[in-house]
N, C-alpha and C positions, 0 to 999 in steps of 0.2 A: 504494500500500500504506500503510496506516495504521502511523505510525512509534509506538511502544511503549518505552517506557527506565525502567518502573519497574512492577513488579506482584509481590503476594504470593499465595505458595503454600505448601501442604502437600505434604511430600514423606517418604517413610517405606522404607526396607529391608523384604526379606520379612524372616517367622519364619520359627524355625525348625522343621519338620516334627515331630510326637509320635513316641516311638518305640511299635512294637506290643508288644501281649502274647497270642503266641500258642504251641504247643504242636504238637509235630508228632505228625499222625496218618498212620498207613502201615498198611497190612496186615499184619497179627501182630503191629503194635506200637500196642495201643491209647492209650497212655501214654505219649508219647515225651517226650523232653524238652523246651525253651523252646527257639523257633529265631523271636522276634520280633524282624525288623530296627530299624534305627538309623532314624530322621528325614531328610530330606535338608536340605540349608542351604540358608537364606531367601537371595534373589536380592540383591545388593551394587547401592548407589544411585553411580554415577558424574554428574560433569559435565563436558563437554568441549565445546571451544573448535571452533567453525565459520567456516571465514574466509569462507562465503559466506551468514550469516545477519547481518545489521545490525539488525534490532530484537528486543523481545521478544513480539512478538506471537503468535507461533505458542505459544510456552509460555505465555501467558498466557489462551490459549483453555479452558484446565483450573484448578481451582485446587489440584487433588492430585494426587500423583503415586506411586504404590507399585512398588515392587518384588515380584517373583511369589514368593509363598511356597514353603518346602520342600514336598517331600508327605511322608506319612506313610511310617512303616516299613511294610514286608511282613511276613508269614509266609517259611518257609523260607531267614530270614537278609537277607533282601532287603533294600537300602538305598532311601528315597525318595529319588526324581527331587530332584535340588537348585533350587531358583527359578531363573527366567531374572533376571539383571541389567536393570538399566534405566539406560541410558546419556541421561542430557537434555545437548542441545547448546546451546547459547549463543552469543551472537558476544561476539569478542576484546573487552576490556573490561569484561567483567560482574563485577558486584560482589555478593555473596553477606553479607546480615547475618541476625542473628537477633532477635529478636522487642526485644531492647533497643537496636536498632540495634549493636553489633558487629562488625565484619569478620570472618567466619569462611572465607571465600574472594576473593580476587582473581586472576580469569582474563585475564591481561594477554599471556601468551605464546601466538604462537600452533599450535595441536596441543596444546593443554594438555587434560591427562584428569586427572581428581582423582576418587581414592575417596574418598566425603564421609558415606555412610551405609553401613554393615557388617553384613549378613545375620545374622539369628541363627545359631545350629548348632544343628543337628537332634540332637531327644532320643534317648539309649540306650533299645534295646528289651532283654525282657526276658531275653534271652537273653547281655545282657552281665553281667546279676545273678546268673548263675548259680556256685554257689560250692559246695565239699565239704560245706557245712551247707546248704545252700538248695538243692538239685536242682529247685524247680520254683516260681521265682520269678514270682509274678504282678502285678508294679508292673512299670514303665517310668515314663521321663523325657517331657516335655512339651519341647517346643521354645523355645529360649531367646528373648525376644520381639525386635519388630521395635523399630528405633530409628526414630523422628519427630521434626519437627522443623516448625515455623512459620518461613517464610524470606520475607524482600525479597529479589528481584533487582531494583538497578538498572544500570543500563548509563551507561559510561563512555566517549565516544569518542575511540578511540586515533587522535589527530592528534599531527602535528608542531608545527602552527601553529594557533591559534585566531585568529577574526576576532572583534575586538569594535565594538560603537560602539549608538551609538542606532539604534531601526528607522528604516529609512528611508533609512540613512548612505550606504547605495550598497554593502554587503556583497555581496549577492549578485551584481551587476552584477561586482564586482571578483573574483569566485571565479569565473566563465565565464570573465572574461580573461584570467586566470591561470594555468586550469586546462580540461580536457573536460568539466567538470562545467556542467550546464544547469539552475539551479535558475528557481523560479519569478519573473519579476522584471514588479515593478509599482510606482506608483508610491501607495501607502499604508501605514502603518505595519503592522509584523505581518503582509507578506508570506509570511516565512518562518516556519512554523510548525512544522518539523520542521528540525535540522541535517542540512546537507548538508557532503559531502566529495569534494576536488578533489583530484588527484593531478597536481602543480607539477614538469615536465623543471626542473632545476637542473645546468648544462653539457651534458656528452654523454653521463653514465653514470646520474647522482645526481637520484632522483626527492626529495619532501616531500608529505607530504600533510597538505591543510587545510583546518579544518574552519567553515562559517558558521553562526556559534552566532544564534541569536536573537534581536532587539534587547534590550538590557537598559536598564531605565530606572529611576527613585528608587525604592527601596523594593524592588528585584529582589531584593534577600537576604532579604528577610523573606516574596517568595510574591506580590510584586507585579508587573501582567502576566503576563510567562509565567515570570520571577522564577526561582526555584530549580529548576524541571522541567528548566532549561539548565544552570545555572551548574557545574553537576556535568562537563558535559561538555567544558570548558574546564582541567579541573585534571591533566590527565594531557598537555597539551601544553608544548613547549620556549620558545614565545613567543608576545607578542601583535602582531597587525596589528589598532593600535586605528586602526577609522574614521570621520573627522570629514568629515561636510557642510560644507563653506564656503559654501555657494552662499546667495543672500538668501533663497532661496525655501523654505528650512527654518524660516525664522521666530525661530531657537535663536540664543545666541551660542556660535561654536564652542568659544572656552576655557570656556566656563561646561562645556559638553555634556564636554572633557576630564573635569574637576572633578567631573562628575555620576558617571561611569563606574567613576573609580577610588575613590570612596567606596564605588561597591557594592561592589569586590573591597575593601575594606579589611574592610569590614563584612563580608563572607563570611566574609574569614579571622577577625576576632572572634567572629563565632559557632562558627568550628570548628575553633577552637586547642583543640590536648589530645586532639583526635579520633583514633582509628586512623583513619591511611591521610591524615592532611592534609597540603595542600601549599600552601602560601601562595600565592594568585592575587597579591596587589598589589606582593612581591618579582621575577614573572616579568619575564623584558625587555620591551619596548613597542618597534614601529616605530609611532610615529606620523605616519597617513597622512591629510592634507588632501586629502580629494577632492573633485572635480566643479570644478575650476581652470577647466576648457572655460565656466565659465559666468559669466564674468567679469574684468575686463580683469587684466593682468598689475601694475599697480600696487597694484589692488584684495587681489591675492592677495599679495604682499608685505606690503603691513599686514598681513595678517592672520597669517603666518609671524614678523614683528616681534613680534607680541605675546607670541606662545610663545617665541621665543628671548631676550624680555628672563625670562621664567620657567624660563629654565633648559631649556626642555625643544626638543630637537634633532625637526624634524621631515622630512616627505617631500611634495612634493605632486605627486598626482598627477591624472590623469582616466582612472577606469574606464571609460568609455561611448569614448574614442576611441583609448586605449590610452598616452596621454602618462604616459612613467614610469614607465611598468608595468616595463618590459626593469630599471630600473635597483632596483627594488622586490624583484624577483624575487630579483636579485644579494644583496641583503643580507640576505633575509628565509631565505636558504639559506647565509648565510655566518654567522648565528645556530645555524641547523639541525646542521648540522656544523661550528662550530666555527670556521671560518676565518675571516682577518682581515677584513672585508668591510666593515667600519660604521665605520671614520674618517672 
């Protein structure tokens, strides 16, 4: 299925139904009086949260969306049929802006229904004008109109954990190990071209779920590679599992490839300080995971953990592909999740 996380559309409430003007005719009473019904109400625009829809593709098959208008008033008092409502569902995480970018919805709970567009109300017919000076009023009200609206949906994915690192890093290899999740695993950059998400046992009660964002590489905040289409989907998680290739056969040096990563979230956040709805990527916690250990002698990986810990920065090694590590990765990347003591 083609994975979708951002598209705009027209979306509009019915009007509201005109009220009649009409006049009751009977037998012996040629002349009756106004008995033109009311308008019914234009049909109410909802959105609501689907916990079994993960992209936006199905709603972005259309680019408008209406609600069914009132109908008209009757004769003999009659009120018009009210519009049917039009419920659009989304999956958990969609983010709703308006044409200046704006947050005017965040569907982050899930079962959430939100009235977002409000039906007109159907116009008085003329039989409500009727008055001790007026016995045969022939105006009526018109329906009050529909509310429209030019909107982005993008979608946000609700993880616990985000995986970061450069393509290639061994993300997705380390999100099978971790998780039931089977993503596409090869050995070029820009394998994964859609985030996938793993759902991580933590003890014997306490799931996590995490998500493998994309590779991010120089210039990701500004739309480079696949750049910002991702980066959105990393800000609603509790932490990072940033990962670093060790192995030679990357070509990279691994603290440069740190230093490369956390500039993009720096810069993220620089561009979207002041934002509704922002959350700083480069304050979030980091496990930093030295992967692909299996590919080189044990001395070899020691420099390379020397380097980062004269920089202060505390790391993990492991090897996705045979599983070294993983059990103890797991332990702490869930003792962030919920809170427990796990990372001294």
């Amino acid at each position: 299925m083609k994975f979708i996380d951002q598209t705009k559309i027209t979306v509009s409430s019915g009007k509201g139904g005109p009220g009649a003007v009409s006049f009751l005719r009977a037998r012996l009473m040629a002349r009756g009086g106004p008995d033109g019904g009311d308008g019914g109400k234009g049909g109410d625009l909802y959105f609501k949260v689907n916990l079994g829809i993960n992209s936006l593709l199905d709603i972005s098959l259309r680019r408008s969306y209406h609600a069914e208008d009132g109908k008209p008033g009757e004769s003999q008092n009659c009120t018009g049929a009210n519009g049917e409502d039009l419920v659009l569902e989304v999956p958990q995480g969609t983010v709703i802006k308006d044409e200046k970018g704006e947050i005017l919805l965040d569907l982050s709970e899930k079962d959430q229904k939100v009235l977002f567009l409000k039906g007109g109300r159907g116009g008085k017919g003329n039989a409500f004008f009727k008055t001790s000076t007026n016995q045969a009023p022939t105006h009526s009200q018109p329906g009050e109109p529909k509310e429209e609206l030019q909107i982005t949906l993008e979608l946000k994915l609700i993880a616990d954990v985000g995986l970061i690192g450069y393509p290639n890093a061994g993300k997705s290899t380390l999100i099978s190990a971790i998780s039931a999740a089977k993503p596409k695993i090869a050995d070029y950059p820009f394998t994964t071209l859609t985030p996938n998400l793993g759902v991580v046992r933590y003890g014997n009660e306490k799931t996590f779920v995490v998500a493998d964002i994309p590779g991010i590489i120089p210039g990701a905040s500004h739309g480079v590679g696949l750049g910002t289409q991702f980066l959105r989907h990393i800000e609603r998680t509790k932490c990072f599992l940033h990962i670093i290739d060790i192995s030679v056969f990357s070509g990279r040096d691994p603290l440069q490839d740190y230093m490369d990563i956390n500039t993009e979230l720096e810069e993220h956040d620089r561009l979207n300080t002041g934002k509704e709805g922002f959350f700083s990527l480069r304050e979030r916690k980091q496990i930093v995971v030295l992967n692909k250990v299996d590919t080189m002698k044990a001395s070899e990986a020691e420099e390379i953990e020397n380097r980062f810990h004269k920089e202060g920065i505390k790391t993990m090694s492991v090897s996705a592909a045979t599983g070294q590590g993983i059990k103890d990765l797991i332990f702490k990347a869930g003792g962030l999740v919920f809170g427990e003591n796990n990372n001294e």
